[in-house]
C-alpha positions as CSV (number, residue, x, y, z in Angstrom):
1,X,-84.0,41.0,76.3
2,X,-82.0,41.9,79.0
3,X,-79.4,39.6,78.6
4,X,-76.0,41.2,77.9
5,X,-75.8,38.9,74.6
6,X,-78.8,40.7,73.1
7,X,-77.7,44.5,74.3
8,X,-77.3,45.7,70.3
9,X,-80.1,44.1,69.2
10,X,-82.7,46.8,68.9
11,X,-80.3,49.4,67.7
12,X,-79.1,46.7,65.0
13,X,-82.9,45.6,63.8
14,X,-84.2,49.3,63.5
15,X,-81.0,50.5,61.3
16,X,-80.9,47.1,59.6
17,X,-84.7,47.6,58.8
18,X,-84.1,50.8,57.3
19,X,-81.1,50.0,55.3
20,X,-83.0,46.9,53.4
21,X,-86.1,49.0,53.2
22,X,-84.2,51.6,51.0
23,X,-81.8,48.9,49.2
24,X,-84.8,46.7,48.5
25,X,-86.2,49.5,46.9
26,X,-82.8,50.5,44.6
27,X,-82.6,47.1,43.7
28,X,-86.0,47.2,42.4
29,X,-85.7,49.9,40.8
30,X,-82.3,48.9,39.3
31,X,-80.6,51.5,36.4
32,X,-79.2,54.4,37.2
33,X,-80.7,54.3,40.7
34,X,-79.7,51.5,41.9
35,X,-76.1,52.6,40.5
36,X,-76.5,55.9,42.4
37,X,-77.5,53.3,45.7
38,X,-73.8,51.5,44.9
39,X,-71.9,54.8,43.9
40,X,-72.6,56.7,47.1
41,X,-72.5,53.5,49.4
42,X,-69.1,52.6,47.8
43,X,-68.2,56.2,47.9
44,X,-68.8,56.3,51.7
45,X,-66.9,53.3,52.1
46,X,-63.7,54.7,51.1
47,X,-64.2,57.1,53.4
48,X,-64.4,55.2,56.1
49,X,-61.4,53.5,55.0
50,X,-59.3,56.6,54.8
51,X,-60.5,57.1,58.2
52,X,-59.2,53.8,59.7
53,X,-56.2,54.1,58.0
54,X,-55.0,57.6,58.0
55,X,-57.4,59.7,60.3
56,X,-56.3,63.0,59.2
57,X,-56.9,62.8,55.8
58,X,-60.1,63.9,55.9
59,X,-60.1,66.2,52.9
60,X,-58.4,63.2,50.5
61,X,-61.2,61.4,52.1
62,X,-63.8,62.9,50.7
63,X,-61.9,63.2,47.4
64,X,-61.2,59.6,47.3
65,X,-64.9,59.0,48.3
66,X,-66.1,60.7,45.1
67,X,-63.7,59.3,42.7
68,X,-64.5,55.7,43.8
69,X,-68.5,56.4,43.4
70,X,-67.3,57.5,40.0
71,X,-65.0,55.4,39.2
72,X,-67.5,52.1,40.1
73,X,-70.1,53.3,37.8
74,X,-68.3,54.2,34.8
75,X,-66.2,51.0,35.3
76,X,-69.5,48.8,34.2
77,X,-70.5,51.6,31.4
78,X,-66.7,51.2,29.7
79,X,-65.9,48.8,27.5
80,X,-64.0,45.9,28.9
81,X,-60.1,47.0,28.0
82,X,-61.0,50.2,30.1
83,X,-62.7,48.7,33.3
84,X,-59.8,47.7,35.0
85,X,-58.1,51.3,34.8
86,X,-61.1,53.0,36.5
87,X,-61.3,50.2,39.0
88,X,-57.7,50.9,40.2
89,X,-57.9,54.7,40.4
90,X,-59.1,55.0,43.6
91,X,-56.3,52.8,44.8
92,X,-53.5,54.6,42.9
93,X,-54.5,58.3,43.6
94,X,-55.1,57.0,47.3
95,X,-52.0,55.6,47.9
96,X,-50.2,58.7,46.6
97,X,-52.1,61.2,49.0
98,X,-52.4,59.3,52.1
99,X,-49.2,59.3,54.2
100,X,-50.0,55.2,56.3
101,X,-51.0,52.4,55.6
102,X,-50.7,52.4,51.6
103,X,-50.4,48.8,50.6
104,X,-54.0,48.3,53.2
105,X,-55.2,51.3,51.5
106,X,-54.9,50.2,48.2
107,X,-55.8,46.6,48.9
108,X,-59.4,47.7,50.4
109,X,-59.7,50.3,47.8
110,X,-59.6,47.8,45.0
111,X,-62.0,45.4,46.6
112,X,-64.6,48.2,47.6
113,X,-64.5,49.1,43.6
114,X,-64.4,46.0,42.3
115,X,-67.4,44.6,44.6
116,X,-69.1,48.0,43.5
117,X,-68.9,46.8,39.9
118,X,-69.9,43.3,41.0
119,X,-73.0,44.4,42.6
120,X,-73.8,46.6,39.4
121,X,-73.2,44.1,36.9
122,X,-75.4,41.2,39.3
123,X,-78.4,43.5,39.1
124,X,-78.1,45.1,35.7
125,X,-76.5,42.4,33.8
126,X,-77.8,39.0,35.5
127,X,-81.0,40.1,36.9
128,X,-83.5,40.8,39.4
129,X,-83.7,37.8,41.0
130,X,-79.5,37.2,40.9
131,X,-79.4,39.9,43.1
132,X,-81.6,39.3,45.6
133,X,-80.4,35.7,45.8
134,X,-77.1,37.3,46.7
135,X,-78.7,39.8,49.3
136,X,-80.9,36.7,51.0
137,X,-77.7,34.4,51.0
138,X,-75.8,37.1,52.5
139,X,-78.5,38.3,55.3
140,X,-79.7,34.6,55.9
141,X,-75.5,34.0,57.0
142,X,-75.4,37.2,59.2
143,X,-78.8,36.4,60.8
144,X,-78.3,33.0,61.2
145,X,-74.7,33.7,62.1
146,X,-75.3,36.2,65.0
147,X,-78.4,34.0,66.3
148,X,-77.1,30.2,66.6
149,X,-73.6,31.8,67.9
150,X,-75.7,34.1,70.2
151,X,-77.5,30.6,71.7
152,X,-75.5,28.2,71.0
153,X,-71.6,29.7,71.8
154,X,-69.1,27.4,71.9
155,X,-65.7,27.3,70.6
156,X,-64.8,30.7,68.8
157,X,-63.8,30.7,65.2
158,X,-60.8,32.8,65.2
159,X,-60.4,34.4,68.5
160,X,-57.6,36.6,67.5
161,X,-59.1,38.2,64.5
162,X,-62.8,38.3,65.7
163,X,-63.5,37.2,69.0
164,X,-67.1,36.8,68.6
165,X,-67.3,34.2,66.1
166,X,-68.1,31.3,66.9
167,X,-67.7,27.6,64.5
168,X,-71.9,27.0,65.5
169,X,-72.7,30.7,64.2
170,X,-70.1,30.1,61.0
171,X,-71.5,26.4,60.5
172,X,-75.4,28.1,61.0
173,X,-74.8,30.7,58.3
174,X,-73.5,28.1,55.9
175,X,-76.7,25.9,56.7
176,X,-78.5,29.1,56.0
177,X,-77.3,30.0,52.9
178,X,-77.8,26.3,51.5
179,X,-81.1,26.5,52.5
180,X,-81.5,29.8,50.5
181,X,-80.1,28.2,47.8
182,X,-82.3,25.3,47.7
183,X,-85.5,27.3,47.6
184,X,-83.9,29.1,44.9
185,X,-82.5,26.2,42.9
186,X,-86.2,24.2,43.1
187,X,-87.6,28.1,41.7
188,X,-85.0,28.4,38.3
189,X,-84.4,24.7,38.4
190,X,-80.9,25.0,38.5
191,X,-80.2,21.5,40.4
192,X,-78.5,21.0,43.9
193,X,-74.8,22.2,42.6
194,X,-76.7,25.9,42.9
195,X,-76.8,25.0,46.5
196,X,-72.9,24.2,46.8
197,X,-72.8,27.8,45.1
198,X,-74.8,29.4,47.6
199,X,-72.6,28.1,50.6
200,X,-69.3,29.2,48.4
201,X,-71.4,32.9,48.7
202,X,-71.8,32.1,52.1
203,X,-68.0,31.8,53.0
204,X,-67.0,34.5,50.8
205,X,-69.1,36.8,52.6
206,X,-67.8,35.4,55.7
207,X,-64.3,36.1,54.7
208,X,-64.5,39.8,53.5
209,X,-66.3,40.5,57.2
210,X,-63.0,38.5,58.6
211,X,-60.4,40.5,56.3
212,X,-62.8,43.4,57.9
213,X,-62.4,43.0,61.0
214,X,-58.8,41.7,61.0
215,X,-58.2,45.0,59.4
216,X,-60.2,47.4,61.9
217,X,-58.0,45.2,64.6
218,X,-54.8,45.9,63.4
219,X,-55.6,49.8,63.3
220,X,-57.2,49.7,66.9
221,X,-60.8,50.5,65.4
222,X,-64.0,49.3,66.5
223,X,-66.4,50.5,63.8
224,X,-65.4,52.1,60.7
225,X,-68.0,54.5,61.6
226,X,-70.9,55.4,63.4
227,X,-73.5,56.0,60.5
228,X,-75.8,52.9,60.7
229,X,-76.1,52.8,64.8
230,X,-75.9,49.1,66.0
231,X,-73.8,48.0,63.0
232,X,-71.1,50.5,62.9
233,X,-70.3,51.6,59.2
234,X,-71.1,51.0,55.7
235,X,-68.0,49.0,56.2
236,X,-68.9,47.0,58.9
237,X,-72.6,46.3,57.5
238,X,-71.7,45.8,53.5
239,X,-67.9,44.1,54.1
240,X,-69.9,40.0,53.5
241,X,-71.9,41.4,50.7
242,X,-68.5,42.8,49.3
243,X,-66.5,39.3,50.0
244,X,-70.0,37.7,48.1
245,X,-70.1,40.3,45.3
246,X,-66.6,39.6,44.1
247,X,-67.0,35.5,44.3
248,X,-70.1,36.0,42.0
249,X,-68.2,38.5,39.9
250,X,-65.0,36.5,39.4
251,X,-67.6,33.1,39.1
252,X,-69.2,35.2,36.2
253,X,-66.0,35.4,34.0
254,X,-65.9,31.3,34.4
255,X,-69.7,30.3,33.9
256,X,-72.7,32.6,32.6
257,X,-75.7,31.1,33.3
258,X,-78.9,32.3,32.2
259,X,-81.2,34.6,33.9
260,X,-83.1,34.1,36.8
Protein backbone atom coordinates (compact mmCIF):
# COMPACT_ATOMS: atom_id res chain seq x y z
CA UNK A 1 0.00 0.00 0.00
CA UNK A 2 2.63 2.25 -0.62
CA UNK A 3 1.63 3.60 -3.62
CA UNK A 4 0.85 7.28 -3.49
CA UNK A 5 -2.84 6.41 -5.04
CA UNK A 6 -3.67 4.48 -1.85
CA UNK A 7 -1.93 7.16 0.81
CA UNK A 8 -5.68 7.98 2.49
CA UNK A 9 -6.78 4.75 2.49
CA UNK A 10 -6.32 3.62 6.06
CA UNK A 11 -7.33 6.92 7.53
CA UNK A 12 -10.59 6.67 5.20
CA UNK A 13 -11.54 2.87 6.12
CA UNK A 14 -11.02 3.25 10.03
CA UNK A 15 -13.30 6.58 10.07
CA UNK A 16 -15.54 5.24 7.38
CA UNK A 17 -15.89 2.00 9.67
CA UNK A 18 -16.88 3.94 12.48
CA UNK A 19 -19.23 6.26 10.91
CA UNK A 20 -21.48 3.11 9.38
CA UNK A 21 -21.01 1.30 12.57
CA UNK A 22 -22.94 4.11 14.48
CA UNK A 23 -25.36 4.98 11.45
CA UNK A 24 -26.09 1.35 10.95
CA UNK A 25 -27.12 1.30 14.31
CA UNK A 26 -29.49 4.72 14.16
CA UNK A 27 -31.01 3.41 11.35
CA UNK A 28 -31.90 0.41 13.05
CA UNK A 29 -33.02 1.80 15.65
CA UNK A 30 -35.06 4.38 13.64
CA UNK A 31 -37.58 7.05 15.72
CA UNK A 32 -36.45 9.63 17.58
CA UNK A 33 -32.90 8.21 17.39
CA UNK A 34 -32.29 7.94 14.32
CA UNK A 35 -33.87 11.64 14.02
CA UNK A 36 -31.37 12.79 16.72
CA UNK A 37 -28.52 10.76 14.15
CA UNK A 38 -29.96 13.24 11.13
CA UNK A 39 -30.57 16.44 13.49
CA UNK A 40 -26.98 16.68 14.76
CA UNK A 41 -25.35 15.41 11.43
CA UNK A 42 -27.43 18.02 9.54
CA UNK A 43 -26.72 20.41 12.31
CA UNK A 44 -22.93 20.02 11.88
CA UNK A 45 -23.27 20.35 8.35
CA UNK A 46 -24.34 23.87 8.44
CA UNK A 47 -21.68 24.51 10.27
CA UNK A 48 -19.24 23.53 8.18
CA UNK A 49 -20.97 25.46 5.56
CA UNK A 50 -20.87 28.72 7.40
CA UNK A 51 -17.26 27.87 7.76
CA UNK A 52 -16.55 27.69 3.97
CA UNK A 53 -18.47 30.47 3.33
CA UNK A 54 -18.01 33.04 5.84
CA UNK A 55 -15.08 31.88 8.26
CA UNK A 56 -15.77 34.30 10.91
CA UNK A 57 -19.00 33.61 11.69
CA UNK A 58 -18.39 31.27 14.01
CA UNK A 59 -20.99 32.20 16.61
CA UNK A 60 -24.03 32.31 13.74
CA UNK A 61 -22.45 29.12 13.05
CA UNK A 62 -23.33 27.36 15.75
CA UNK A 63 -26.74 29.16 15.85
CA UNK A 64 -27.49 28.19 12.46
CA UNK A 65 -26.25 24.60 13.24
CA UNK A 66 -28.92 24.25 15.94
CA UNK A 67 -31.79 25.78 14.08
CA UNK A 68 -31.29 23.52 11.10
CA UNK A 69 -31.16 20.20 13.51
CA UNK A 70 -34.40 21.68 14.61
CA UNK A 71 -35.78 22.79 11.91
CA UNK A 72 -35.19 19.15 9.96
CA UNK A 73 -36.95 17.25 12.60
CA UNK A 74 -39.92 19.28 13.16
CA UNK A 75 -40.22 19.71 9.41
CA UNK A 76 -41.34 15.78 9.00
CA UNK A 77 -43.47 16.10 12.53
CA UNK A 78 -45.57 19.31 10.87
CA UNK A 79 -48.25 18.88 8.81
CA UNK A 80 -47.55 19.33 5.19
CA UNK A 81 -48.68 23.35 4.67
CA UNK A 82 -46.00 23.94 7.52
CA UNK A 83 -42.92 21.87 6.21
CA UNK A 84 -41.77 24.05 3.76
CA UNK A 85 -41.46 27.14 6.18
CA UNK A 86 -39.20 25.19 8.66
CA UNK A 87 -37.21 23.90 5.82
CA UNK A 88 -36.29 27.39 4.68
CA UNK A 89 -35.43 28.86 8.08
CA UNK A 90 -32.06 28.02 8.21
CA UNK A 91 -31.59 29.54 4.87
CA UNK A 92 -33.43 32.83 5.61
CA UNK A 93 -32.07 33.54 9.10
CA UNK A 94 -28.51 32.54 7.47
CA UNK A 95 -28.51 34.74 4.84
CA UNK A 96 -29.41 37.66 7.04
CA UNK A 97 -26.41 37.13 9.59
CA UNK A 98 -23.72 36.01 7.41
CA UNK A 99 -22.03 38.93 5.61
CA UNK A 100 -20.60 36.48 1.94
CA UNK A 101 -21.58 34.34 0.05
CA UNK A 102 -25.53 34.50 0.75
CA UNK A 103 -27.15 33.15 -2.40
CA UNK A 104 -24.39 29.81 -1.85
CA UNK A 105 -25.43 30.04 1.67
CA UNK A 106 -28.85 29.73 1.19
CA UNK A 107 -28.73 27.36 -1.68
CA UNK A 108 -26.69 24.65 0.57
CA UNK A 109 -28.73 25.47 3.49
CA UNK A 110 -31.92 24.37 1.81
CA UNK A 111 -30.56 21.23 0.36
CA UNK A 112 -28.77 20.13 3.77
CA UNK A 113 -32.58 20.58 5.34
CA UNK A 114 -34.35 19.20 2.78
CA UNK A 115 -32.04 15.97 2.41
CA UNK A 116 -32.35 15.97 6.31
CA UNK A 117 -36.18 15.54 5.87
CA UNK A 118 -35.61 13.09 2.99
CA UNK A 119 -33.47 10.84 5.01
CA UNK A 120 -36.16 11.01 7.95
CA UNK A 121 -39.10 10.46 5.95
CA UNK A 122 -37.09 7.26 3.89
CA UNK A 123 -36.52 5.53 7.20
CA UNK A 124 -39.64 6.46 9.15
CA UNK A 125 -42.15 6.67 6.46
CA UNK A 126 -40.93 4.06 3.68
CA UNK A 127 -39.02 1.68 5.81
CA UNK A 128 -36.15 -0.19 6.96
CA UNK A 129 -35.09 -1.73 4.10
CA UNK A 130 -35.74 1.81 1.75
CA UNK A 131 -33.18 3.11 3.72
CA UNK A 132 -30.56 0.91 3.59
CA UNK A 133 -31.06 0.42 -0.10
CA UNK A 134 -30.31 4.11 -0.30
CA UNK A 135 -27.16 3.78 2.04
CA UNK A 136 -25.84 0.48 -0.08
CA UNK A 137 -26.47 2.38 -3.44
CA UNK A 138 -24.77 5.28 -2.22
CA UNK A 139 -21.58 3.39 -0.47
CA UNK A 140 -21.51 0.75 -3.38
CA UNK A 141 -20.92 4.23 -5.91
CA UNK A 142 -18.22 5.77 -3.55
CA UNK A 143 -16.46 2.38 -3.22
CA UNK A 144 -16.68 1.30 -6.47
CA UNK A 145 -16.09 4.89 -7.58
CA UNK A 146 -12.72 5.48 -5.73
CA UNK A 147 -11.47 1.82 -6.55
CA UNK A 148 -12.03 1.30 -10.47
CA UNK A 149 -10.78 5.14 -10.83
CA UNK A 150 -7.99 4.35 -8.40
CA UNK A 151 -6.93 1.14 -11.02
CA UNK A 152 -8.25 1.93 -13.85
CA UNK A 153 -7.53 6.11 -14.40
CA UNK A 154 -8.13 7.29 -17.45
CA UNK A 155 -9.79 10.31 -18.77
CA UNK A 156 -11.03 12.60 -15.84
CA UNK A 157 -14.66 13.45 -15.52
CA UNK A 158 -14.58 17.03 -14.90
CA UNK A 159 -11.12 18.13 -14.37
CA UNK A 160 -11.99 21.61 -13.45
CA UNK A 161 -14.50 20.92 -10.81
CA UNK A 162 -12.99 17.66 -9.35
CA UNK A 163 -9.79 16.66 -10.64
CA UNK A 164 -9.92 13.25 -9.37
CA UNK A 165 -12.84 11.84 -11.12
CA UNK A 166 -12.49 9.80 -13.48
CA UNK A 167 -15.45 8.48 -16.44
CA UNK A 168 -14.19 4.51 -15.37
CA UNK A 169 -14.70 5.43 -11.50
CA UNK A 170 -18.24 7.40 -12.43
CA UNK A 171 -19.23 4.50 -15.02
CA UNK A 172 -17.99 1.81 -11.97
CA UNK A 173 -20.33 3.46 -9.40
CA UNK A 174 -23.18 3.41 -11.83
CA UNK A 175 -22.50 -0.43 -12.47
CA UNK A 176 -22.47 -0.65 -8.72
CA UNK A 177 -25.40 0.77 -7.84
CA UNK A 178 -27.39 -1.36 -10.68
CA UNK A 179 -26.08 -4.20 -9.28
CA UNK A 180 -27.37 -3.15 -5.82
CA UNK A 181 -30.46 -2.61 -7.19
CA UNK A 182 -30.88 -5.80 -8.84
CA UNK A 183 -30.24 -7.81 -5.72
CA UNK A 184 -32.77 -5.65 -4.29
CA UNK A 185 -35.33 -5.69 -7.00
CA UNK A 186 -35.09 -9.87 -7.20
CA UNK A 187 -35.69 -9.50 -2.87
CA UNK A 188 -39.24 -7.09 -3.07
CA UNK A 189 -39.89 -8.09 -6.61
CA UNK A 190 -40.05 -4.90 -7.85
CA UNK A 191 -38.85 -5.77 -11.62
CA UNK A 192 -35.66 -4.36 -13.48
CA UNK A 193 -37.10 -0.57 -13.78
CA UNK A 194 -36.02 -0.60 -9.78
CA UNK A 195 -32.57 -1.06 -11.21
CA UNK A 196 -32.86 2.10 -13.63
CA UNK A 197 -33.94 3.69 -10.23
CA UNK A 198 -30.94 2.67 -8.40
CA UNK A 199 -28.47 4.15 -11.14
CA UNK A 200 -30.78 7.52 -11.12
CA UNK A 201 -29.71 7.32 -7.05
CA UNK A 202 -26.42 6.63 -8.25
CA UNK A 203 -25.97 9.94 -10.36
CA UNK A 204 -27.77 12.03 -7.91
CA UNK A 205 -25.45 11.19 -5.37
CA UNK A 206 -22.78 11.78 -7.76
CA UNK A 207 -23.92 15.15 -8.41
CA UNK A 208 -24.49 16.59 -4.80
CA UNK A 209 -20.53 15.37 -4.17
CA UNK A 210 -19.82 17.48 -7.73
CA UNK A 211 -22.03 20.67 -6.52
CA UNK A 212 -19.73 19.82 -3.25
CA UNK A 213 -16.79 20.00 -4.42
CA UNK A 214 -17.39 22.73 -7.13
CA UNK A 215 -18.39 24.70 -4.15
CA UNK A 216 -15.40 24.00 -1.65
CA UNK A 217 -13.32 25.01 -5.13
CA UNK A 218 -14.73 28.19 -5.58
CA UNK A 219 -14.04 29.19 -1.81
CA UNK A 220 -10.43 27.75 -1.90
CA UNK A 221 -11.36 24.82 0.59
CA UNK A 222 -10.11 21.43 0.76
CA UNK A 223 -12.33 19.76 3.36
CA UNK A 224 -15.19 21.34 4.90
CA UNK A 225 -13.65 20.11 7.97
CA UNK A 226 -11.44 17.90 9.69
CA UNK A 227 -13.96 15.78 11.87
CA UNK A 228 -14.01 12.33 10.08
CA UNK A 229 -10.02 12.06 9.34
CA UNK A 230 -9.46 10.68 5.72
CA UNK A 231 -12.85 12.05 4.41
CA UNK A 232 -12.72 15.52 5.55
CA UNK A 233 -16.29 16.67 6.93
CA UNK A 234 -19.73 15.67 7.37
CA UNK A 235 -19.88 17.56 4.26
CA UNK A 236 -17.52 15.92 2.25
CA UNK A 237 -18.66 12.28 3.53
CA UNK A 238 -22.76 12.78 3.49
CA UNK A 239 -22.80 15.46 0.21
CA UNK A 240 -23.90 11.83 -2.33
CA UNK A 241 -26.20 10.58 0.28
CA UNK A 242 -27.64 14.28 0.33
CA UNK A 243 -27.76 14.56 -3.74
CA UNK A 244 -29.62 10.63 -3.30
CA UNK A 245 -31.87 11.66 -0.35
CA UNK A 246 -33.53 14.45 -2.27
CA UNK A 247 -33.94 12.37 -5.76
CA UNK A 248 -35.86 9.76 -3.52
CA UNK A 249 -37.64 12.53 -1.70
CA UNK A 250 -38.81 14.52 -4.76
CA UNK A 251 -39.39 10.70 -6.60
CA UNK A 252 -41.76 10.14 -3.44
CA UNK A 253 -44.17 13.04 -4.21
CA UNK A 254 -44.51 11.26 -7.95
CA UNK A 255 -44.81 7.48 -7.08
CA UNK A 256 -45.32 5.72 -3.54
CA UNK A 257 -44.58 2.39 -3.70
CA UNK A 258 -45.17 0.08 -1.04
CA UNK A 259 -42.85 -0.99 1.66
CA UNK A 260 -39.94 -2.88 1.42
Amino acid sequence: MSDGRWSDLTARVLSASVLVVIAAIMVWLGGLWFEAFIAISCGLMTWELVRIVDPQQQGVAIQLAILTGVAVVLSYHLPPLYKIPFLLAPALVGAGQIKCARGTYALFAIWIATSGLGFISIRESLGFGWMVWLILVVIATDVAGYFVGKTLGGPKFWPKVSPKKTWSGTIGGWVAAGIVGTLFAFYAGFGLAFVVVSVLASMASQIGDIVESSTKRRFGVKDSSNLLPGHGGFLDRFDGMMGASVFVLLAGLLYAPGGM
